[in-house]
N, C-alpha and C positions, 0 to 999 in steps of 0.2 A: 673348114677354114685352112686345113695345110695344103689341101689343094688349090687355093686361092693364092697362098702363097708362093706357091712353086710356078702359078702359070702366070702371076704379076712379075717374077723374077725373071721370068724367061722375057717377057715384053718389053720389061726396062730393059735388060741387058741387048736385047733386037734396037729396040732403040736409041739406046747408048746415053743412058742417065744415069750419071754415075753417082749422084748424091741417094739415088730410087737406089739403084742395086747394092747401096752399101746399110740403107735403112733396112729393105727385106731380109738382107742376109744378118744383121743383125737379129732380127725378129727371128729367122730361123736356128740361128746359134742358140739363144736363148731358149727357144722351145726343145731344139735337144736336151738341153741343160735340165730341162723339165722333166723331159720325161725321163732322163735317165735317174734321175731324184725318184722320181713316183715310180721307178720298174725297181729299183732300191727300198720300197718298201711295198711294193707287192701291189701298185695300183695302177693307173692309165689317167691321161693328161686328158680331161674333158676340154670342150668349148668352152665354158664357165671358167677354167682355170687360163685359158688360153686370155679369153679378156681379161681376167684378173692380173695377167703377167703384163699384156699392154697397157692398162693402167697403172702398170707400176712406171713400166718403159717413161709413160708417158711424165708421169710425176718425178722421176729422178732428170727426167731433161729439163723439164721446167724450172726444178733447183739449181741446177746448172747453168742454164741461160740467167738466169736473175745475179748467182755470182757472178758469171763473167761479165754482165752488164754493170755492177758494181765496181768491179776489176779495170773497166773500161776495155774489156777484149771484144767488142762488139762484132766482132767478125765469126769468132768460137760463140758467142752468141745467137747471129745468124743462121752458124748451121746445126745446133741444139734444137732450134726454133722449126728449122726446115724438117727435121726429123720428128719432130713430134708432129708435121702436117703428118708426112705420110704415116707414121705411126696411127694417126687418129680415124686416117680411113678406114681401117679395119674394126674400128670401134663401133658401137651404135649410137644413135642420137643422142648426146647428154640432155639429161631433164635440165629444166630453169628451178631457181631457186622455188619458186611458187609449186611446181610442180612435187620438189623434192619435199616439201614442209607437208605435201597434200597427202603424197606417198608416207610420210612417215606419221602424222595423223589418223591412216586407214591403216598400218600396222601395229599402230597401237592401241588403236579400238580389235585389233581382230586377235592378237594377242591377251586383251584384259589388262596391257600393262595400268601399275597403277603409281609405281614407286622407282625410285635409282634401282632396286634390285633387280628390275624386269627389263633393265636395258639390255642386256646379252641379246633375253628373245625378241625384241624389236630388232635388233640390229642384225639379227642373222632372219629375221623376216624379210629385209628389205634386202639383203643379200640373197635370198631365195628367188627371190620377183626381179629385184632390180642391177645385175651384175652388170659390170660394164655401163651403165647410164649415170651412173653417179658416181660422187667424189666420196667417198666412204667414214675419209676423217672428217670433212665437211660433215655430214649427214651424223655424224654419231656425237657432232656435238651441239647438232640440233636437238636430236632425240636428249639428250644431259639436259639443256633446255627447258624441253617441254616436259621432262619426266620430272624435274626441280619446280618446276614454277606449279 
């Protein structure tokens, strides 16, 4: 993936998009930040972690555009919104909601959950399989949910 990003940055910057080169270098600031966190305790920045960070990327822009759109700044709006496109490229396919309940259905039968106790191991099941394809806080209170009912 960091190679992807390095050779996306060089293209936008060939091409002269400067909203593109100011999102990948963001992305790249960030993953530094990562790794030098994870070489600070003795580990290395997987792929898993790397989607993990753009879905954060992506959810802290989302928050932001929704204030500003409250705010009436629609323009700072605008370009929160444009960042989470390209942000999202490097993402994989988000499940549908249908998809996510089926996913978390086949975690909880493969786990044995049977009770609220058992959410941690549903939840870190479908972070096992499912990183980057889902919304997390979404999905964890599906499983609250179906672990309750």
């Amino acid at each position: 993936m960091r190679d992807r990003f390095n050779v996306l940055l060089k293209e936008a910057m060939k091409a002269g998009q400067k909203s593109r080169v100011s999102a990948i270098r963001m992305i790249t600031a960030a993953l530094k930040d990562k790794d030098i966190e994870a070489r600070g305790q003795g580990k290395t920045v997987s792929d898993d972690d790397i989607l993990a960070l753009l879905q954060k990327m992506v959810k802290s822009r989302q928050e932001s555009a929704e204030i500003y759109e409250k705010a009436g700044r629609t323009d700072l709006s605008a370009t929160e919104r444009e960042e989470i496109a390209i942000i999202s490229e490097f993402l994989p396919k988000q499940m549908s909601d249908d998809e996510v309940k089926a996913a978390i259905a086949t975690a909880m039968a493969e786990t044995g959950a049977a009770g609220m106790k058992d959410m941690g191991k549903v939840v870190a099941a479908l972070k096992a399989k499912y990183t980057g394809q889902m919304d997390f806080a979404k999905a964890s209170a599906l499983v609250k949910g179906a672990l309750s009912a």
